[in-house]
PASEBA-1860 file (N, C-alpha, C; in nm, 3 decimals):
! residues 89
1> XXXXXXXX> 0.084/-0.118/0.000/0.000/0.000/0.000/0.090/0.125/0.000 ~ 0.072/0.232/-0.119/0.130/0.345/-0.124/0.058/0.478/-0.038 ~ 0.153/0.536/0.054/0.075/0.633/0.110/0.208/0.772/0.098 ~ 0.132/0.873/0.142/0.199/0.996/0.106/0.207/1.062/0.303 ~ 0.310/1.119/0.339/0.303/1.189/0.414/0.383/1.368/0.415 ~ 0.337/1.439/0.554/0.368/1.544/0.507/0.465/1.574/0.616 ~ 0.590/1.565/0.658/0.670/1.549/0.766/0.735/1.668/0.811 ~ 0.710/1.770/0.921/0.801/1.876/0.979/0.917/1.827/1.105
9> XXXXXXXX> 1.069/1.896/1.103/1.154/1.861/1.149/1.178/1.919/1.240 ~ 1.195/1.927/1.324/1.242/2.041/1.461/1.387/1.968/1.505 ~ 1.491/2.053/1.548/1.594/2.028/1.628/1.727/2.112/1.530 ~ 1.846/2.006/1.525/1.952/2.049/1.463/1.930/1.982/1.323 ~ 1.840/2.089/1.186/1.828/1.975/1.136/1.839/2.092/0.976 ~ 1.913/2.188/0.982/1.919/2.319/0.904/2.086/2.309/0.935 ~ 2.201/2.305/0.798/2.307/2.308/0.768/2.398/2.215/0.833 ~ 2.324/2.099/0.818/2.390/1.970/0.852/2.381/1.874/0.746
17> XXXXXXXX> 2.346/1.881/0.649/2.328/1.808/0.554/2.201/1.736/0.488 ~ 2.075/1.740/0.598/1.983/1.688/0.620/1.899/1.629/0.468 ~ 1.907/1.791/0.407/1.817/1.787/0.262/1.904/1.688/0.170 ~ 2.016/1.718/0.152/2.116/1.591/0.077/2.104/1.470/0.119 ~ 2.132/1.416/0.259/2.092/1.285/0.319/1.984/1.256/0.303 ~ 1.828/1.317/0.254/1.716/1.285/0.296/1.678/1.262/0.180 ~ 1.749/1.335/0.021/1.710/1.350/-0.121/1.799/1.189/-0.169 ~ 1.924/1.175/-0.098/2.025/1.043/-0.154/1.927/0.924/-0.160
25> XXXXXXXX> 1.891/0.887/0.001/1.816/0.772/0.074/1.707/0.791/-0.012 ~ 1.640/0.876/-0.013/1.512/0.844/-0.086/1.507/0.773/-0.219 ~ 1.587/0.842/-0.290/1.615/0.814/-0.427/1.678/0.668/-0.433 ~ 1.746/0.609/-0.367/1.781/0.537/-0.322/1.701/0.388/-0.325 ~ 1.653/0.473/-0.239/1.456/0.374/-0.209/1.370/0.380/-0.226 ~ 1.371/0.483/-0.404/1.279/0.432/-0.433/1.146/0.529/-0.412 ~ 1.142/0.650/-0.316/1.020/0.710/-0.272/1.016/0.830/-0.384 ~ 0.944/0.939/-0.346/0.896/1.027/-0.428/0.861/1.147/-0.317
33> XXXXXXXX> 0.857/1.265/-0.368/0.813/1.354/-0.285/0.941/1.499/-0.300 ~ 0.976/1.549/-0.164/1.063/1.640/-0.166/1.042/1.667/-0.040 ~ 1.191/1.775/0.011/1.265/1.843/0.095/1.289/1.990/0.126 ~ 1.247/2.082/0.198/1.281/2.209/0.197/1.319/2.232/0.340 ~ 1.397/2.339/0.333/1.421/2.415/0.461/1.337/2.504/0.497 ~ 1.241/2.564/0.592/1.197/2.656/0.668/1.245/2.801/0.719 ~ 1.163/2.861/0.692/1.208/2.982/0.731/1.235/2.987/0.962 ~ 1.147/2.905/0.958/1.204/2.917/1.129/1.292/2.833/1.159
41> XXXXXXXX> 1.359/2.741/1.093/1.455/2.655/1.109/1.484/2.556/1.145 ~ 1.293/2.443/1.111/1.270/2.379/1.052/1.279/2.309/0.927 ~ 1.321/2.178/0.871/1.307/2.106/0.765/1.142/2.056/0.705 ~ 1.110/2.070/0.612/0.942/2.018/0.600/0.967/1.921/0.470 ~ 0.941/1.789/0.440/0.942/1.685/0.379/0.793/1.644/0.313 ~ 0.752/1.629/0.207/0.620/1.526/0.165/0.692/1.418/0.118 ~ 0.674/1.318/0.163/0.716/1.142/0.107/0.633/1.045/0.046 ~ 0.616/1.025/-0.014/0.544/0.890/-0.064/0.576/0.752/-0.155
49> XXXXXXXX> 0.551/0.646/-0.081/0.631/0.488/-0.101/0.523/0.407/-0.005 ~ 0.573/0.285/0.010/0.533/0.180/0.130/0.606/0.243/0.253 ~ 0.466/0.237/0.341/0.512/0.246/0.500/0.683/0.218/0.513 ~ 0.659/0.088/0.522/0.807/0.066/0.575/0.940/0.104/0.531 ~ 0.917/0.150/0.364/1.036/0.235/0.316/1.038/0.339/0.363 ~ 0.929/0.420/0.380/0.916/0.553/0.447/1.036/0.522/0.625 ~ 0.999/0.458/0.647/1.027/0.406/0.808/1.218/0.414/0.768 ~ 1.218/0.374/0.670/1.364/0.271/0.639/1.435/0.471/0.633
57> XXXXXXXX> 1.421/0.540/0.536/1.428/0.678/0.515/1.462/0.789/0.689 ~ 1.352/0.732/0.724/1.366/0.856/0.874/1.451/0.817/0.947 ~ 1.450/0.660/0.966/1.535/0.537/1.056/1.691/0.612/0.999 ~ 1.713/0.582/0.857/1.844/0.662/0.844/1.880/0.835/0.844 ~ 1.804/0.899/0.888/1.825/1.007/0.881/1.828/1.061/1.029 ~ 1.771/0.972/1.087/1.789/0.978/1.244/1.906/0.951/1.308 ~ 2.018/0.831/1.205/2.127/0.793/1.224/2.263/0.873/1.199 ~ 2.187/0.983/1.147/2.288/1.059/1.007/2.367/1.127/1.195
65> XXXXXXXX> 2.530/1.179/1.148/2.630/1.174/1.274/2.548/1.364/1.291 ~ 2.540/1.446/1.215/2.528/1.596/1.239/2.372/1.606/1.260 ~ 2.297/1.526/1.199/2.175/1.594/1.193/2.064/1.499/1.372 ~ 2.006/1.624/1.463/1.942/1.560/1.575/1.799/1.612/1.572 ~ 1.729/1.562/1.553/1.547/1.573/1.526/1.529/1.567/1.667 ~ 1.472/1.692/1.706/1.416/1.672/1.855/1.276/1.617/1.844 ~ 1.210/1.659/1.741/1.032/1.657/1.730/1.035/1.641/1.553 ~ 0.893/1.584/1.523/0.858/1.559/1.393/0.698/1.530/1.436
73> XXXXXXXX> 0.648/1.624/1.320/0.471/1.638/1.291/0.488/1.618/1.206 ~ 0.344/1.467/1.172/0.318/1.382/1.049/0.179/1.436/1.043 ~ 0.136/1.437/0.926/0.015/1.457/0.875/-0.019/1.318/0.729 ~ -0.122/1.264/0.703/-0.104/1.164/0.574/-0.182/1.295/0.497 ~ -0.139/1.279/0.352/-0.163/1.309/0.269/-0.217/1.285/0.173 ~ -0.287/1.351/0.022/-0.332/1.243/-0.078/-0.237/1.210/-0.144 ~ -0.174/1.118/-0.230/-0.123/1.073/-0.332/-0.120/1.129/-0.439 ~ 0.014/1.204/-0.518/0.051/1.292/-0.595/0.127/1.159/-0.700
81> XXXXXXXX> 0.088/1.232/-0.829/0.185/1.172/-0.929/0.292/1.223/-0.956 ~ 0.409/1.154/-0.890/0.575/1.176/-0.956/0.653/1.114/-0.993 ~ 0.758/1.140/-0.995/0.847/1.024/-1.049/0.955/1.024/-1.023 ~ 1.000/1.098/-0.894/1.120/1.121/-0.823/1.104/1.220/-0.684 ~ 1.225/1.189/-0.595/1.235/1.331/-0.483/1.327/1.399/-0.552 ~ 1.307/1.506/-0.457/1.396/1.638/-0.510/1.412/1.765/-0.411 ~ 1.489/1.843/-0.375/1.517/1.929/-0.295/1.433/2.073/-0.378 ~ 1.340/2.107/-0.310/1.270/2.228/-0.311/1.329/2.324/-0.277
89> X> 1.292/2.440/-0.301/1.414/2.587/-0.296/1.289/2.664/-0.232
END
């Protein structure tokens, strides 16, 4: 089952690499969606794949050595047609 979510980042998670680590893995595995930075200095993500790739994605980005997520707000989303992630400006 394909689902879409809409993911905000709180912590150390702005000039650590986050959007690169989060655009590699994805692509990687396969998901779809994109990455931006926040003006309050927050990261905000939409993803969409199988649950558990989604899982496989945060699981490594949680691991990443610079980047520390204190908090994350999920929202599900509808299902968008794409055909890749990509870092939003």
């Amino acid at each position: 089952m394909i689902i879409r979510k809409h993911i905000r980042f709180y912590g150390r998670v702005q000039g650590v690499g986050f959007r690169y680590h989060a655009t590699y893995k994805a692509r990687f595995l396969g998901l779809t969606g994109w990455v931006r930075n926040c003006y309050d200095g927050s990261v905000e993500m939409e993803v969409q794949g199988e649950p558990e790739v989604i899982d496989d994605l945060l699981l490594y980005l949680h691991r990443q050595r610079f980047i520390r997520i204190e908090k994350m707000k999920e929202e599900k989303q509808d299902l968008k047609e794409e055909s890749s992630f990509k870092e939003k400006w």
